[in-house]
BAKEDO-568710 format. One line per 3 residues: number of its first residue (from 1); their letters; for each residue x, y, z of N, C-alpha, C. Coordinates in Angstrom, 3 decimals, padded with zeros to 6 digits. Layout:
REM residues N
NUM) a) X,Y,Z,X,Y,Z,X,Y,Z; ...
REM end
This chain:
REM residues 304
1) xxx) 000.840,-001.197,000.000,000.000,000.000,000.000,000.876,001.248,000.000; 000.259,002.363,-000.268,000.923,003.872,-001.067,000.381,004.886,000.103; 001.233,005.726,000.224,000.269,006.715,000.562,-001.012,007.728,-000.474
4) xxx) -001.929,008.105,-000.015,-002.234,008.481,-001.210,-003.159,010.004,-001.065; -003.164,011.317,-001.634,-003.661,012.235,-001.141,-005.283,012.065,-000.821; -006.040,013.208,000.100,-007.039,012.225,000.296,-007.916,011.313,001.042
7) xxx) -006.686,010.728,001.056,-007.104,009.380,002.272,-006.140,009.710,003.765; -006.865,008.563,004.809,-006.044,008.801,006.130,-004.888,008.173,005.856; -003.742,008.167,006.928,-002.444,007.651,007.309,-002.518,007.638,008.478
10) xxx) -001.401,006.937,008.704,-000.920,006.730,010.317,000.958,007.143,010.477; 000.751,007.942,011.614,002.559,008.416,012.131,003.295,006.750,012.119; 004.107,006.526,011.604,004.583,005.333,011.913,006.379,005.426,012.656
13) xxx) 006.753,006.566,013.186,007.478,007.056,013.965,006.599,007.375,015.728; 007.803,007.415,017.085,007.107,007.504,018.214,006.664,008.914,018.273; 007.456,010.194,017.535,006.743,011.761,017.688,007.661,011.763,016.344
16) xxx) 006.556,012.305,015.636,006.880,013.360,014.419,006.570,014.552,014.316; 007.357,015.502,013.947,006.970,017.372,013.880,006.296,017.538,012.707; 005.284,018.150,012.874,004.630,018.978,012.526,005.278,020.254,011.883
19) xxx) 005.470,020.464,010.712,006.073,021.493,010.496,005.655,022.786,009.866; 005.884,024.161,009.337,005.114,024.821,008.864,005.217,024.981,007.304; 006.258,024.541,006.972,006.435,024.274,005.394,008.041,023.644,005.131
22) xxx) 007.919,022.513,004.530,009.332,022.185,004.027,010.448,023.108,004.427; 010.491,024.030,003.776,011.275,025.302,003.584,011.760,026.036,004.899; 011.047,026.153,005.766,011.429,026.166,006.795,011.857,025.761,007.829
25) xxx) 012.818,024.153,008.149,013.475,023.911,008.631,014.831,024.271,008.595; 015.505,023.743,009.612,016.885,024.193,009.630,017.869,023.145,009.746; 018.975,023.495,009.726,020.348,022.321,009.869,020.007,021.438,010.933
28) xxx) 019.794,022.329,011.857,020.103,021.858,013.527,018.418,020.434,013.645; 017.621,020.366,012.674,016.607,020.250,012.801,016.403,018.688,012.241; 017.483,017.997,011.776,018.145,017.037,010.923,017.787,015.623,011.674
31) xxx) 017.982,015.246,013.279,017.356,014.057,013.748,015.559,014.269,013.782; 014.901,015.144,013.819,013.428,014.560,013.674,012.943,015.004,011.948; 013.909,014.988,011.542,013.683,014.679,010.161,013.644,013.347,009.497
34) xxx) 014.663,012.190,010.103,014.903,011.471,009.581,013.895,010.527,009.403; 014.042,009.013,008.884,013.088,008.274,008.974,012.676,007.910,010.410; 013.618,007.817,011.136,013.384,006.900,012.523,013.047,008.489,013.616
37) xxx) 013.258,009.314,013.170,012.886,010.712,013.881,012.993,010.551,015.094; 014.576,010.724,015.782,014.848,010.696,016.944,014.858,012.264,017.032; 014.027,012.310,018.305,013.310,013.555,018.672,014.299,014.105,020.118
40) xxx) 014.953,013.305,020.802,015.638,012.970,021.566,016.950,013.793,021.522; 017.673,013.386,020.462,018.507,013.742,019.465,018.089,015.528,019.179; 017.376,015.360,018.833,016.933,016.685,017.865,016.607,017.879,019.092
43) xxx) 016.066,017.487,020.320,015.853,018.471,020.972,016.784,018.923,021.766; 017.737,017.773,022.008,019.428,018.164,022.861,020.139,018.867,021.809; 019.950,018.728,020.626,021.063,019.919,020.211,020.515,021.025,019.490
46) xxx) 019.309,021.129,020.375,018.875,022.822,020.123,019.211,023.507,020.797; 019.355,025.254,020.911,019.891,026.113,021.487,018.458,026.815,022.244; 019.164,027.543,023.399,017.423,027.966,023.616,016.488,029.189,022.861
49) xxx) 017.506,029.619,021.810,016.799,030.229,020.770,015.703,029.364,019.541; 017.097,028.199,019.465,015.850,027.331,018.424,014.958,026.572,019.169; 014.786,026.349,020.271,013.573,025.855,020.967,012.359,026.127,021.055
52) xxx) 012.598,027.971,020.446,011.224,028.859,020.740,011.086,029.410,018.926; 012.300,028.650,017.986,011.705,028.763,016.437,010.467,028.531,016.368; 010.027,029.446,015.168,008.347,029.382,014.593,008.072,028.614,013.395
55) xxx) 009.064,027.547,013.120,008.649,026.796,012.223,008.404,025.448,012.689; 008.095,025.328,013.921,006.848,023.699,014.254,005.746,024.263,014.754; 005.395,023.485,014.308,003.426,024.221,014.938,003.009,023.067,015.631
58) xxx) 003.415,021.516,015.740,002.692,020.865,016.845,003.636,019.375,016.336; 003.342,018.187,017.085,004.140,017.412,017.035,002.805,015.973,017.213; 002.774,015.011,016.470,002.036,013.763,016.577,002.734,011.962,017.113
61) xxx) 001.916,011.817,017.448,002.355,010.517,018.454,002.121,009.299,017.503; 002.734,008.364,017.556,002.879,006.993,016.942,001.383,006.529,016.684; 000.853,005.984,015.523,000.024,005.588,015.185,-001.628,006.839,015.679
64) xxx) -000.733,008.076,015.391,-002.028,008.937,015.049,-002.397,009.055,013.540; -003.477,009.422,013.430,-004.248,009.654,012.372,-004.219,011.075,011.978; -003.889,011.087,010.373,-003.922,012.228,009.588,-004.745,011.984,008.309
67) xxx) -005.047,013.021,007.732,-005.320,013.052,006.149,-004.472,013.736,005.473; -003.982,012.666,004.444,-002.935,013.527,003.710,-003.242,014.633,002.331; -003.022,015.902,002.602,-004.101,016.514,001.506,-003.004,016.735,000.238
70) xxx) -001.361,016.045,000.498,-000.502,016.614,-000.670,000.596,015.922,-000.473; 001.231,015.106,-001.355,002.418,014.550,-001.664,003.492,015.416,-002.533; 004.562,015.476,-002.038,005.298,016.593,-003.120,006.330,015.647,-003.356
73) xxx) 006.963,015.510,-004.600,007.930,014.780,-005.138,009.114,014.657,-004.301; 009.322,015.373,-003.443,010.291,015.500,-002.691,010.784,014.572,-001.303; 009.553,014.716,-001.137,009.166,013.554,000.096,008.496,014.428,001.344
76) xxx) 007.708,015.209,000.830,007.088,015.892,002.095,005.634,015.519,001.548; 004.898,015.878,002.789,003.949,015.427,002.942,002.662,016.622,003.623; 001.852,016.888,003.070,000.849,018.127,003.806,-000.446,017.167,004.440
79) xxx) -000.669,017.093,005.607,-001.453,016.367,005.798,-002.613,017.463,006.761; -003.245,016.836,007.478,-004.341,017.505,009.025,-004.441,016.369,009.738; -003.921,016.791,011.358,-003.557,015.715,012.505,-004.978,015.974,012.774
82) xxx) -006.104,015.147,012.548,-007.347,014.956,012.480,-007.346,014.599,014.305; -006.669,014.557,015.230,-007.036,014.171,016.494,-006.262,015.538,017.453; -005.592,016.415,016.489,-005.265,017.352,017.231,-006.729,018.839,016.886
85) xxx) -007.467,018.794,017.525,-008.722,020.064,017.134,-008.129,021.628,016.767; -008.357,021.748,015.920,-007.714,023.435,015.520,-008.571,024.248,014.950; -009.600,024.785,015.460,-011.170,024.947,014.314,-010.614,026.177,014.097
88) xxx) -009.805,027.458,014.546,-009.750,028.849,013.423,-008.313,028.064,012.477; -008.127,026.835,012.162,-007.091,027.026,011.756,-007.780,025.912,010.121; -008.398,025.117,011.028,-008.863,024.111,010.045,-009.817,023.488,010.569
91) xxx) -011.292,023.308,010.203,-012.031,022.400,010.859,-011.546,021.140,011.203; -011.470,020.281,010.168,-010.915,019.012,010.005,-009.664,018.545,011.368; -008.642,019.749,011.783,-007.695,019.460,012.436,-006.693,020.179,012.362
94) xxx) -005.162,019.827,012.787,-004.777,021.345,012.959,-003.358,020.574,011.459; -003.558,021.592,010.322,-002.751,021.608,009.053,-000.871,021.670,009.481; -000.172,020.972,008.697,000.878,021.129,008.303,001.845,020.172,007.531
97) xxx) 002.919,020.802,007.744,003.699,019.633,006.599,004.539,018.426,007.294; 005.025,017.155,007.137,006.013,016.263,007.741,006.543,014.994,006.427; 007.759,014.704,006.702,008.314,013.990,005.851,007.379,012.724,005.883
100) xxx) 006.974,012.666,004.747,005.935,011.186,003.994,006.446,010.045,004.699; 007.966,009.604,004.654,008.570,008.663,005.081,008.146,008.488,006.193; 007.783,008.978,007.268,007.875,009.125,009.058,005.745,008.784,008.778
103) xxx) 005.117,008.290,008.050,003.745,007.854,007.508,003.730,006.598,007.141; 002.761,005.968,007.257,001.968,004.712,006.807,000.971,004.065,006.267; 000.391,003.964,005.201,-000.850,003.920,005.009,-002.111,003.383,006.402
106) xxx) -003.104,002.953,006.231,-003.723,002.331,007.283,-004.225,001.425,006.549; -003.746,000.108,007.943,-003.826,-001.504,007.394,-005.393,-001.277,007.717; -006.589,-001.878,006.937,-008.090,-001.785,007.360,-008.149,-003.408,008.306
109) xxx) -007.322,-003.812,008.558,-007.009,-005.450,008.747,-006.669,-005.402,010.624; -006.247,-004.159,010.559,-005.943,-004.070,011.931,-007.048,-003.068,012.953; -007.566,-003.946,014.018,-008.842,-003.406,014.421,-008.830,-003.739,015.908
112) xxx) -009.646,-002.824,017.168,-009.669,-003.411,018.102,-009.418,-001.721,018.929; -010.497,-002.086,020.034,-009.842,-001.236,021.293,-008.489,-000.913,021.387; -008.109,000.128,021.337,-006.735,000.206,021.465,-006.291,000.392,023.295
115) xxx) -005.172,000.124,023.443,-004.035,000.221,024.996,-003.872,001.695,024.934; -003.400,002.501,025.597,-002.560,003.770,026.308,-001.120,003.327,026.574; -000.357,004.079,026.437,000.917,004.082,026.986,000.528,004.942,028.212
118) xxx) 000.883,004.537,029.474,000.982,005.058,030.394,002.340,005.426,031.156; 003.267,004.492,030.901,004.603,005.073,030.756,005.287,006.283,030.519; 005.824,007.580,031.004,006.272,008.280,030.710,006.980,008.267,029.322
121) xxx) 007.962,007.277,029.114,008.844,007.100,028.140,008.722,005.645,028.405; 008.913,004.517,026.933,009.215,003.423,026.731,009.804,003.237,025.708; 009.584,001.980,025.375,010.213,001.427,023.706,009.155,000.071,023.471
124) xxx) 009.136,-000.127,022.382,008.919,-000.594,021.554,009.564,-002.193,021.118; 009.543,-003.574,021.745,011.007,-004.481,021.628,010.046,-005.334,020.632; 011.140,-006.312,019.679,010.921,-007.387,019.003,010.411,-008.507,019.636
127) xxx) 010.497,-008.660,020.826,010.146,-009.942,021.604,010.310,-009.093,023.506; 009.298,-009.831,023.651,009.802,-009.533,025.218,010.980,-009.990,025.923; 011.362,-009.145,026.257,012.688,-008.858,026.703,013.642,-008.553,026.075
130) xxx) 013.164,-008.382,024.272,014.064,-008.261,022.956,015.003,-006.891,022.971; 015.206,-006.915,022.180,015.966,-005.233,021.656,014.819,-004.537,021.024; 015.353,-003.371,020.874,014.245,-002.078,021.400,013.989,-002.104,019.961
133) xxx) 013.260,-001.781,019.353,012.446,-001.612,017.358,012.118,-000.412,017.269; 011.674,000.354,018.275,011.087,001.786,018.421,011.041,002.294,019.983; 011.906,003.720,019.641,012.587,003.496,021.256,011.572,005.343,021.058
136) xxx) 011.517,005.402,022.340,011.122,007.216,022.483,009.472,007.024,022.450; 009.060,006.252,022.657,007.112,006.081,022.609,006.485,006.995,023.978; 005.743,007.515,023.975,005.643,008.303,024.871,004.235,008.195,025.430
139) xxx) 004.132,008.748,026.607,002.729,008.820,027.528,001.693,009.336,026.645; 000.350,008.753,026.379,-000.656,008.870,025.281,-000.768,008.319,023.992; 000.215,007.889,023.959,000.006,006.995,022.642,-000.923,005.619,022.382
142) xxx) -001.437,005.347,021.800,-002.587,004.303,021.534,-002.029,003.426,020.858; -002.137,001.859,021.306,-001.656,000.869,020.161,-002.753,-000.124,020.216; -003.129,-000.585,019.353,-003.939,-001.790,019.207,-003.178,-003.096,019.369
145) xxx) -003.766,-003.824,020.335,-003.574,-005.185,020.910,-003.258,-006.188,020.008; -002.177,-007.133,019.561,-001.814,-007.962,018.704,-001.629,-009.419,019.423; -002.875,-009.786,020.536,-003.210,-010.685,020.935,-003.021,-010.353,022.483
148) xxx) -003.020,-011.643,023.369,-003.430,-011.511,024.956,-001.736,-011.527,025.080; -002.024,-011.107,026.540,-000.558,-010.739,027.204,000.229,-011.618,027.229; 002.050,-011.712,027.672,002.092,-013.133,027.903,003.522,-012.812,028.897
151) xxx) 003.387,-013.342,030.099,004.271,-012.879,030.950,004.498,-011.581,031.208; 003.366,-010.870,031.684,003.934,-009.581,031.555,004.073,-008.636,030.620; 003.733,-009.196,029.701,004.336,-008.405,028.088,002.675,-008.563,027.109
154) xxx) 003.017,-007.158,026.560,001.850,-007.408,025.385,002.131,-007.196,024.435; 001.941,-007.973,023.410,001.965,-007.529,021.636,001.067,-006.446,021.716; 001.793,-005.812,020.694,000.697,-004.535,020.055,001.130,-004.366,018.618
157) xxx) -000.039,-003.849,018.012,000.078,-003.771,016.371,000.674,-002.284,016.476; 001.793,-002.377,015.299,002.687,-000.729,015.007,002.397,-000.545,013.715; 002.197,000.745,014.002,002.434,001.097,012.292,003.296,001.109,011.230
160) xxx) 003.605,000.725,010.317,004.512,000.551,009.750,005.353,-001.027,010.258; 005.268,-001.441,010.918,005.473,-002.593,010.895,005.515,-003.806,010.634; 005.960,-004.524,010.566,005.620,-006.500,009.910,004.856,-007.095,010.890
163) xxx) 005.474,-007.269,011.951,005.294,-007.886,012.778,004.882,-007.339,014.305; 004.212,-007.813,014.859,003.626,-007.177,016.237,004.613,-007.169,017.022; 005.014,-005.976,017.894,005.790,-005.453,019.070,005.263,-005.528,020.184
166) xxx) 006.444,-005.406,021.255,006.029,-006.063,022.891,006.551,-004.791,023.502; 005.237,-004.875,024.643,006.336,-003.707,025.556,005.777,-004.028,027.040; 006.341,-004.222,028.406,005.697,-004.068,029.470,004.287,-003.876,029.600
169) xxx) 003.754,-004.810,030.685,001.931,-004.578,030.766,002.219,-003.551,031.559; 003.343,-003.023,032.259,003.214,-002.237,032.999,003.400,-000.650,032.545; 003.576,-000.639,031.083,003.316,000.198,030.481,002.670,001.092,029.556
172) xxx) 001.482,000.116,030.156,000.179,000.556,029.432,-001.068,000.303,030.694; -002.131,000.968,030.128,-003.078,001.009,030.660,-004.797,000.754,029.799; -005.567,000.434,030.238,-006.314,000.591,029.280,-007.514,001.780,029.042
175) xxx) -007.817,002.182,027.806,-008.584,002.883,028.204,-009.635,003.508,028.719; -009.709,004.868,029.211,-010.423,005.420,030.149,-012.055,005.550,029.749; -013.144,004.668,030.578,-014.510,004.139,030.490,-015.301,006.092,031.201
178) xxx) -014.517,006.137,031.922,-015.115,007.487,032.874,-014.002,008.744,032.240; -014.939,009.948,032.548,-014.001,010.710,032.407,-012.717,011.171,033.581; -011.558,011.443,033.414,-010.829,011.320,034.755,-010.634,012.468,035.277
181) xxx) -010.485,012.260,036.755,-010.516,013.305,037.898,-009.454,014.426,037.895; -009.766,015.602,037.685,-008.737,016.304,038.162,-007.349,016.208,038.147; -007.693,015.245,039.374,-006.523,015.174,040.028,-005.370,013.664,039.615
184) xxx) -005.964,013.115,038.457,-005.392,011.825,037.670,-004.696,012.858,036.998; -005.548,013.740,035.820,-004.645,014.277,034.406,-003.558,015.261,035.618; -003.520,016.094,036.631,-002.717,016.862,036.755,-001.440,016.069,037.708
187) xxx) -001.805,014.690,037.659,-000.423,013.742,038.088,000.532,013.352,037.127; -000.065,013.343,036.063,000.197,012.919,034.495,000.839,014.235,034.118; 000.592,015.214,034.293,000.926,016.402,033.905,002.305,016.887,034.682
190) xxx) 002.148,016.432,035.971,003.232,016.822,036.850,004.634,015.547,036.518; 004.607,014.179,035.922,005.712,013.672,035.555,006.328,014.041,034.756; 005.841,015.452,033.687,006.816,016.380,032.952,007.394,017.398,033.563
193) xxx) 007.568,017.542,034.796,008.325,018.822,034.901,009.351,018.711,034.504; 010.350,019.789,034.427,011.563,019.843,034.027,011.910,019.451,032.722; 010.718,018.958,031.755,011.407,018.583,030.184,011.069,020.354,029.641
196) xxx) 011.726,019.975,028.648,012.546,020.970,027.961,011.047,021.872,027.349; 011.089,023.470,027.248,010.299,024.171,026.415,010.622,023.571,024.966; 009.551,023.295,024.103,009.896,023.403,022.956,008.632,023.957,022.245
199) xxx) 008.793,025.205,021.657,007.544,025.759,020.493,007.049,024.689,019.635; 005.355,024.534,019.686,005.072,022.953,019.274,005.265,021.900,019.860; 006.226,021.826,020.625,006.214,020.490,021.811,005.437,019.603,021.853
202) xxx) 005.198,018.219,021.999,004.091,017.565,022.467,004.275,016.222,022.718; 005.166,015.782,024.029,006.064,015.015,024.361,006.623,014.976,025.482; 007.519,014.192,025.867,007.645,013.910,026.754,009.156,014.271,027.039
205) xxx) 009.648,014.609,025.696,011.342,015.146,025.207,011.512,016.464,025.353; 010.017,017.358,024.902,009.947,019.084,024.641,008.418,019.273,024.781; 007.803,020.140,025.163,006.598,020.231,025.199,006.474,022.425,025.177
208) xxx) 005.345,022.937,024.898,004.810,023.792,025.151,003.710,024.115,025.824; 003.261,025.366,026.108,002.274,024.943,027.353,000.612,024.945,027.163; 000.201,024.893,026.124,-001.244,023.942,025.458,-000.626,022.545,025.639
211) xxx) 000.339,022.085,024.536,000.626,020.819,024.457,000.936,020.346,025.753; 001.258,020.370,026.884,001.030,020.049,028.442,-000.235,019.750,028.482; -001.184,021.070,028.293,-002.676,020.767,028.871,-003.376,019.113,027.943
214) xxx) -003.187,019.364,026.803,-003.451,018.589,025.446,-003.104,016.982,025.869; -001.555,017.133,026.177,-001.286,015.383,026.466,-001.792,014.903,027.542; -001.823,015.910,028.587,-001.873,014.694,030.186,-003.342,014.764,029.643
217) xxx) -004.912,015.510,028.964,-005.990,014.873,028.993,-006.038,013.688,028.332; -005.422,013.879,026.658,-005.172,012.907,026.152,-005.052,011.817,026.535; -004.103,011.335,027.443,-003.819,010.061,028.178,-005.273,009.751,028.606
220) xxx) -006.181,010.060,028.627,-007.185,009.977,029.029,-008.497,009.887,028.103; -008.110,010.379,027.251,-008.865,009.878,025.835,-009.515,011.366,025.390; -009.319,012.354,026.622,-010.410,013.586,026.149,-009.160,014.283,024.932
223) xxx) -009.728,014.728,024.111,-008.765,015.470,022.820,-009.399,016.851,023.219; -008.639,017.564,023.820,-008.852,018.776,023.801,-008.372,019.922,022.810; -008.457,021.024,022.337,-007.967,021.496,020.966,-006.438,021.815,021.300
226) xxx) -005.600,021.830,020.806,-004.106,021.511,020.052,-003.535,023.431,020.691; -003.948,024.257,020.536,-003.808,025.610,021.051,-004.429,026.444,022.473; -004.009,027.186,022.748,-004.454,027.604,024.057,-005.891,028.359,024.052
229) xxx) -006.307,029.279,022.765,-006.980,030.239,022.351,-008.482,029.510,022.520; -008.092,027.858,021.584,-008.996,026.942,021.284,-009.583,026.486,022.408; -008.267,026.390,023.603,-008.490,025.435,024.451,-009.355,026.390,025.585
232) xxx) -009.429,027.763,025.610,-010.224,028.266,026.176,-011.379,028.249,025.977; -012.115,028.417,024.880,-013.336,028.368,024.216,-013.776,026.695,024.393; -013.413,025.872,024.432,-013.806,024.663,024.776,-014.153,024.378,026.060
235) xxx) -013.881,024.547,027.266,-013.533,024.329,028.159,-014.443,025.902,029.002; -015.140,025.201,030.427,-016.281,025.948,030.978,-015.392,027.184,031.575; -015.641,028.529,031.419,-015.079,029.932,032.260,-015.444,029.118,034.249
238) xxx) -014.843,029.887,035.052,-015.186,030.019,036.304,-014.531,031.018,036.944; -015.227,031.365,038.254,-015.068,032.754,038.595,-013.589,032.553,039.546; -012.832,033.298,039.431,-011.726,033.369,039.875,-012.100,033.334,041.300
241) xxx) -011.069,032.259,041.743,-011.471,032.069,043.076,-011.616,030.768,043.505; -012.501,030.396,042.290,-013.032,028.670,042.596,-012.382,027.945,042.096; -011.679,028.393,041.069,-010.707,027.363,040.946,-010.022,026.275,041.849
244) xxx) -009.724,024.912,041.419,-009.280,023.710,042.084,-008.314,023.456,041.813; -007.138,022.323,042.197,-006.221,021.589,041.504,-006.586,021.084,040.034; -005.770,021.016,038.571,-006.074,020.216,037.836,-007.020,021.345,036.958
247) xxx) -008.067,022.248,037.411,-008.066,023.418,036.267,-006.981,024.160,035.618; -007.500,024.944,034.561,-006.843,026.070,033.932,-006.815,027.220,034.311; -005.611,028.011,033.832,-005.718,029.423,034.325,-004.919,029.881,032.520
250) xxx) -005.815,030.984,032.075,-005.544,031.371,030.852,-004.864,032.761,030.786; -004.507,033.273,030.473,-003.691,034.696,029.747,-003.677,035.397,028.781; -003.914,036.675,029.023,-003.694,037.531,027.930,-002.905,038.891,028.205
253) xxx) -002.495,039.251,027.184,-001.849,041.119,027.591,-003.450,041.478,026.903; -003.440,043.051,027.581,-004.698,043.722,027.476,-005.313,043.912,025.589; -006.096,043.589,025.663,-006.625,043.742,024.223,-006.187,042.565,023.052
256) xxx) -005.584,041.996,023.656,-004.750,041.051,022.862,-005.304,039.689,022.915; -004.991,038.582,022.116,-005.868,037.083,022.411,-005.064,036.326,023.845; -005.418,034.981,024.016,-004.909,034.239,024.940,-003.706,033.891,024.093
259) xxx) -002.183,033.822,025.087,-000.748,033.397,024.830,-000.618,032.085,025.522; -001.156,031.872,026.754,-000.302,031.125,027.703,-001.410,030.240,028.046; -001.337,029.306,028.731,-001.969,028.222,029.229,-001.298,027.542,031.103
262) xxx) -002.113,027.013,031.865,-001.363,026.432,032.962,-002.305,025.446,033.559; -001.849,024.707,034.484,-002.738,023.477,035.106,-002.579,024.306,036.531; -003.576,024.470,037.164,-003.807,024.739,038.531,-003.500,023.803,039.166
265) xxx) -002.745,024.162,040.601,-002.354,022.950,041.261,-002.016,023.626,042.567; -002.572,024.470,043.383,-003.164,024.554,044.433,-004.463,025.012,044.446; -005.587,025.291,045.669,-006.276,026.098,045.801,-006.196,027.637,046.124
268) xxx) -006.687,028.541,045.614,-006.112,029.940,046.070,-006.130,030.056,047.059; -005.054,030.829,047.662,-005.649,031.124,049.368,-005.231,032.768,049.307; -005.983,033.339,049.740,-005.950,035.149,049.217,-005.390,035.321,047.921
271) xxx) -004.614,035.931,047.764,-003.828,036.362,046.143,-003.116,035.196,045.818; -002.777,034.293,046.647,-001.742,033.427,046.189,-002.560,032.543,045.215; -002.052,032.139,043.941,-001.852,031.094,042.961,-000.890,030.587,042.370
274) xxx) -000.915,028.984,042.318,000.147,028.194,042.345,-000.592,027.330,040.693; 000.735,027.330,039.609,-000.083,026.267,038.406,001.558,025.769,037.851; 001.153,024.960,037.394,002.336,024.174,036.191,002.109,024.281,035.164
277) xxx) 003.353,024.613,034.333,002.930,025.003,033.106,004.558,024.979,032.460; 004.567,024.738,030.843,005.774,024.866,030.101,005.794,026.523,030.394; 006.864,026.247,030.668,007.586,027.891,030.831,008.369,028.337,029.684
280) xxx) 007.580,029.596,029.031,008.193,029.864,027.221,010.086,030.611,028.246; 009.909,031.613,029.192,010.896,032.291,029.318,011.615,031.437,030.355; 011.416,030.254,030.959,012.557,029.792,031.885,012.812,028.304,030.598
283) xxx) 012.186,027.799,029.644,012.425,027.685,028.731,012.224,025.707,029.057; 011.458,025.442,030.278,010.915,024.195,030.809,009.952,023.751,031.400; 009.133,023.272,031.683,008.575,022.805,032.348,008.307,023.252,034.254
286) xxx) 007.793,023.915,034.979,008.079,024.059,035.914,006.412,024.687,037.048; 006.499,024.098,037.816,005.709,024.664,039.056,005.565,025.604,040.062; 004.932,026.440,040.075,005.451,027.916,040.750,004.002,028.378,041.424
289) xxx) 004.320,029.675,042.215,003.887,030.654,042.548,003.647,031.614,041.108; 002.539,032.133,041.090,002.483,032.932,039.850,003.177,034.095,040.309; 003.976,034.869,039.694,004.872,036.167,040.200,003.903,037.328,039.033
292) xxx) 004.284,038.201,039.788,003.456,039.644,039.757,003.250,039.652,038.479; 004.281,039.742,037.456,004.152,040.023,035.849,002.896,038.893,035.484; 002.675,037.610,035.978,002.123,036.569,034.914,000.599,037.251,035.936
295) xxx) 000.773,037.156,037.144,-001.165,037.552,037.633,-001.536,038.893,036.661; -000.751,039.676,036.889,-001.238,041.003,036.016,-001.842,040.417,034.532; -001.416,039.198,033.865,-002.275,038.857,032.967,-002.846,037.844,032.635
298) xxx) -003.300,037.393,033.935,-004.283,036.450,034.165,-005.877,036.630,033.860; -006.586,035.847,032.930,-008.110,036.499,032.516,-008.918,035.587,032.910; -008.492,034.261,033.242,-009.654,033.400,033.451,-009.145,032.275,033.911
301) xxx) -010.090,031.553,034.814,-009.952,030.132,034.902,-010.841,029.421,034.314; -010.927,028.470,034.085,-011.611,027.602,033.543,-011.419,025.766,033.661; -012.298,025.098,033.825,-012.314,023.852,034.248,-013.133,022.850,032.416
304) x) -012.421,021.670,032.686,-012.595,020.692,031.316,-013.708,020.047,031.715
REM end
């Protein structure tokens, strides 16, 4: 099977970038280009200038779903991450470009409830206890079951693959029947501190601070929209104050749209507010006291 414009595909890499046009990548940008798109690679030898470049717009997880709307002779690929929501950008999903190669057609042969990675970081082995086939798989990713467990270990169907891959039962979970508490997604949320800012992020290697809010629901099955702007308008206003652990707290400068995003993670007690959030200017992941500059442009809380 081909890829073919049109029709869906599947990421058959553990994170592929999202990019904003061929043309705009750079040297430094060369491991999540490749076929095997070590992202790993690619985000350690960025500088903290190219971390906050404007040519990724979002990043997709192993065996997500796209439509590919353009093949270019070259080997790029224009598709819409149909599970990332982007409605001022694209109904369908949120648009951009990624190397064809790092794609898969979709087997119609392969079917079934899919698993969660619940694992922060795993891999991917040939056999249980094998060598690794796909290393860098990350928290939220979905694989369909390639039969019952066996010692501990489960096959799962990969994309792009021959043959079914094993990884720890203890690294998966199955998925979520209820919607989850609060205080589940903002535990999920809190095993990223300290990874790296990355503009577009959405991982467990680099993240930004929608893509924070985006994955830990994800793990959970809710797809919330892919941007912060989006992710406000989705998601119920509440009156400052009531906010809980595990809500949002949104941002704007005056007159201007929403920039920033955060997970609440205390209760207020007088002025004080406490949230986690990718930090664009400390350039990671981190948990704080909100300091004077970020309350001054604080506009809303809001709960999922």
């Amino acid at each position: 099977m081909e890829l073919q414009t049109g029709r869906e595909a599947l990421v058959r890499v553990a994170v592929a970038t999202l990019w904003t046009s061929p043309e705009a990548v750079r040297p430094v940008d060369g491991p999540a280009l490749s076929a095997g798109a070590d992202i790993s690679a690619w985000i350690s030898g960025l500088d903290t200038d190219q971390q906050v470049g404007d040519c990724v717009l979002s990043q997709l997880l192993l065996g997500e779903r796209v439509l590919v709307s353009e093949l270019r002779p070259d080997g790029w690929a224009r598709v819409v991450a149909v599970e990332q929501p982007a409605a001022k950008l694209d109904p369908r999903g949120y648009p951009g470009w990624l190397p064809a190669d790092q794609l898969t057609p979709v087997d119609p042969t392969v079917a079934g409830d899919p698993l969660v990675v619940d694992a922060t970081v795993t891999g991917l082995r040939a056999a249980p206890h094998g060598p690794v086939v796909v290393p860098g798989v990350v928290v939220g990713t979905r694989l369909v079951p390639a039969g019952p467990a066996r010692d501990g270990w489960q096959p799962v169907h990969v994309p792009g693959q021959a043959t079914p891959l094993w990884l720890p039962d203890s690294d998966l979970a199955l998925p979520s029947t209820e919607p989850p508490s609060a205080e589940q997604v903002l535990a999920v949320a809190q095993r990223l501190l300290d990874v790296a800012y990355v503009w577009g992020g959405l991982s467990a290697y680099g993240i930004d601070c929608s893509g924070l809010v985006h994955l830990a629901w994800r793990r959970f099955g809710v797809l919330l929209p892919r941007d912060a702007d989006d992710q406000a308008v989705a998601t119920t206003p509440l009156p400052l104050g009531a906010e809980r652990p595990g809500d949002l707290y949104f941002f704007a400068r005056p007159g201007r749209g929403i920039h920033h995003i955060g997970i609440v993670t205390a209760a207020p007690g007088g002025e004080q507010r406490r949230m986690l959030h990718a930090c664009y200017r400390r350039r990671r992941v981190i948990e704080e006291a909100l300091p004077a500059e970020r309350t001054a442009t604080l506009v809303g809380a809001h709960r999922v």
